[in-house]
N, C-alpha and C positions, 0 to 999 in steps of 0.2 A: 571365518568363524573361529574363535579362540578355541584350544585343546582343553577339555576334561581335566579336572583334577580334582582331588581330594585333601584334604588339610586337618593335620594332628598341631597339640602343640602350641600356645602363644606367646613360648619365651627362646629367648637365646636365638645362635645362626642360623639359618636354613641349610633345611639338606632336602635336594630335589631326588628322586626317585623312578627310575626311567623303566620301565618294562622291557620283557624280548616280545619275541615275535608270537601271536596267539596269546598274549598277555594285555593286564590291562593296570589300571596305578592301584589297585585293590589289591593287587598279590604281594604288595608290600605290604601291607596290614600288622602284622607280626612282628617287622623289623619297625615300622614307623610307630606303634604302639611302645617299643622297649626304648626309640630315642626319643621321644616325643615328650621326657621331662625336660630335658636340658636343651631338645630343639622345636622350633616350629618347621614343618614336616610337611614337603608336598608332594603327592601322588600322583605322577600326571600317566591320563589315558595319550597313548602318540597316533597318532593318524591311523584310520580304520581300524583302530582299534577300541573296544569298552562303547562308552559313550561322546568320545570326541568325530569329526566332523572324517566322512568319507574323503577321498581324492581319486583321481583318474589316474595317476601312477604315482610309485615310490623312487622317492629322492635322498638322498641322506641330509643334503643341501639341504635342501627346502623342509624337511624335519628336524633340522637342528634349528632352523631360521622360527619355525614355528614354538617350537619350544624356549626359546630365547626369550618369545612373548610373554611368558608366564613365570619366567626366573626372575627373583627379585634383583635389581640391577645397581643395586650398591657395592657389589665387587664381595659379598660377604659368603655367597653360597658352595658349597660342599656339593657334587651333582654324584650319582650313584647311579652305575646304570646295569644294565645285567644283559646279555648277547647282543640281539639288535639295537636293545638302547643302550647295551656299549659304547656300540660305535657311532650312535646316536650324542651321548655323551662328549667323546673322543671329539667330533667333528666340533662340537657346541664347543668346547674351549679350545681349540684349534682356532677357530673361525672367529670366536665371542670369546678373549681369552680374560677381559675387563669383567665378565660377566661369572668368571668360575675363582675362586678360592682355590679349589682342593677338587679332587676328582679320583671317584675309587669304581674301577673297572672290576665288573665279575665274570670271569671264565669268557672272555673274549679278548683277541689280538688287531690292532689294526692292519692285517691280511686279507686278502679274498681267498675263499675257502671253496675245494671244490662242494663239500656237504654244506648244507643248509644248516646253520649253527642248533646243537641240539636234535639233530636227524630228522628233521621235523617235515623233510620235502614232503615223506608220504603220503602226511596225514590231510593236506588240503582238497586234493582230489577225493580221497574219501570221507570227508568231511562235506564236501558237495556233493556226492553222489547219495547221500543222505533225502530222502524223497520227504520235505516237507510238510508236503500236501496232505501224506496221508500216515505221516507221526501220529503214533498214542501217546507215545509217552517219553522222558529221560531215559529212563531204563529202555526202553526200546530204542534207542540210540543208540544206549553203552552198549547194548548188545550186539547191535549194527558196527559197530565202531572194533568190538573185540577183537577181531581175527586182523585186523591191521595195527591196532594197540593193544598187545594182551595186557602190559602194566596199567591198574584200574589206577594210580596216580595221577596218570599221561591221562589217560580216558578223561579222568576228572578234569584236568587240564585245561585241558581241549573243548568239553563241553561245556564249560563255565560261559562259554560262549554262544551260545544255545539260549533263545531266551522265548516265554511267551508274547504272540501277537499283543496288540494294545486293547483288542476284545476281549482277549484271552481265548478265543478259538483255534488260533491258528501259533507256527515257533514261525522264525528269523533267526538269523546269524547275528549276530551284532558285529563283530569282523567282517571284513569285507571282503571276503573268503576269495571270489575269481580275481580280485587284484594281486590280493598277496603269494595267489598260484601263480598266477601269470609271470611273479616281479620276484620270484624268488633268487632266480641266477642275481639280479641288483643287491639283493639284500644279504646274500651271501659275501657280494663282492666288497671291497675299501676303494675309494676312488681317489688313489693316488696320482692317477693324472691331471687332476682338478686341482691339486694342493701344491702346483708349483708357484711358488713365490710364497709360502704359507709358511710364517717361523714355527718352531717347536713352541709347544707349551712349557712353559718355566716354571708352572707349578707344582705343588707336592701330587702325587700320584701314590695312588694303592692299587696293586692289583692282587685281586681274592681269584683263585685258579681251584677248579674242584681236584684232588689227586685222581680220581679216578676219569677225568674228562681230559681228551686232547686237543682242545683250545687255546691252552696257553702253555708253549714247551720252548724249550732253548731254541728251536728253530726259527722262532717268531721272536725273540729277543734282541736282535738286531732292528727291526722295526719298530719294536717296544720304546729303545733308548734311541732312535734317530728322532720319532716325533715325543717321545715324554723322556725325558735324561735325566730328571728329578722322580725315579722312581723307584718303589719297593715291593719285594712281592710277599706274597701269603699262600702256602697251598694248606688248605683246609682237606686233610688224607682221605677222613671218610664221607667224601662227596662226589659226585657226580657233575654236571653240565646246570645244573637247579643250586647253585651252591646256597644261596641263600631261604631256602624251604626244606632242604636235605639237614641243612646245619644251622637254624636261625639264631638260636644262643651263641654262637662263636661269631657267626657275621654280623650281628647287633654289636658283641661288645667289639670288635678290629674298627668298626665305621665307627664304634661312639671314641675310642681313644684316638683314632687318625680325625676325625672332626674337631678335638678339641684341642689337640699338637700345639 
């Protein structure tokens, strides 16, 4: 089954738009809204995530492959991605490099990370441990939810995913919450043993780094320029690991003048 997307925009290049993890192609909203004169603009949900199709496990492979389906295949697109659709991103022109133009990473390195990008292991466990059955309410969730995410941002987050049954009696996850527990050491990780024989990408490269996040530091910089050598960075100071909802006015205009180069 094709991935979810969403679409601004009926003029000019594409720029595709990838989520992280507990994300979905609606958190671009903001950024797809302010390029969406001068681009047509796609939102895509990635695997067990939003509205796109469940899986039995996470691949990066097979998420770049799936995403491939839905990227216009003229060689003209701009792909933007943010933590796990990073590396989402990363592998897509890696792998499909005919398929990407331009590529602008946010606050993610092609590394494996002992932390879950975003600190985010905690929250799926308590996020299942969330009893369903017998929810009143969102706020009775946020409240369930407090004492492991006291930031009501994150909380929001997180529960964006939280949705009513199709009765309306009952909630659902719409993420596909015991996979993404289960598979988070994979999503953490880069699978660089998979990409021997893989040339670097040649294309231009952005990467948006929060100052305040350490995802993207001189450490990982040797990995940076071994698979993208064609790149430039941006640290956006007062941000965090969320660069592009921390700071949407600065990361709309870096991607509308790197899009248009």
């Amino acid at each position: 089954m094709a991935l979810h997307s969403l679409t601004l925009g009926e003029h000019g290049s594409p720029v595709v738009f990838l989520h992280g993890l507990f994300g979905q192609g609606r958190n671009w909203t903001t950024i797809g809204k302010a390029l969406a004169g001068e681009h047509r603009i796609l939102m895509v949900d990635l695997p067990d995530h939003g509205r796109s199709p469940w899986t039995d496990h996470f691949d990066y492979f097979e998420v770049a492959e799936k995403v491939a389906a839905v990227v216009p295949d003229d060689g003209t697109a701009t792909v933007v991605g943010h933590s796990m659709g990073g590396k989402v991103a990363m592998l897509l022109a890696l792998t499909q490099p005919g398929l990407v133009r331009r590529l602008v990473v946010s606050d993610m390195s092609p590394v494996r990370y002992a932390e879950t990008p975003g600190g985010l292991s905690r929250y799926p466990h308590a996020l299942n441990a969330i009893d369903l059955t017998t929810l009143g309410s969102r706020e009775e969730a946020d409240g369930l939810l407090a004492p492991v995410a006291p930031d009501p941002a994150v909380r929001g987050f997180l529960l964006q995913n939280l949705r009513r049954d199709a009765d309306g009696d009952g909630w659902r996850w719409q993420a596909n919450l015991p996979l993404l527990e289960r598979d988070l050491p994979t999503i953490a990780d880069w699978p660089e043993d998979r990409l021997e024989g893989v040339a670097p990408f040649e294309g231009p490269v952005l990467w948006v780094a929060g100052g305040r996040s350490s995802y993207v530091t001189e450490e990982y910089e040797p990995a940076m320029d071994r698979w993208f050598p064609n790149n430039r960075r941006l640290v956006i100071k007062e941000a965090g690991h969320w660069v592009h909802s921390e700071q949407p006015e600065i990361f709309a205009e870096a991607v509308r003048r790197f899009a248009r180069d």
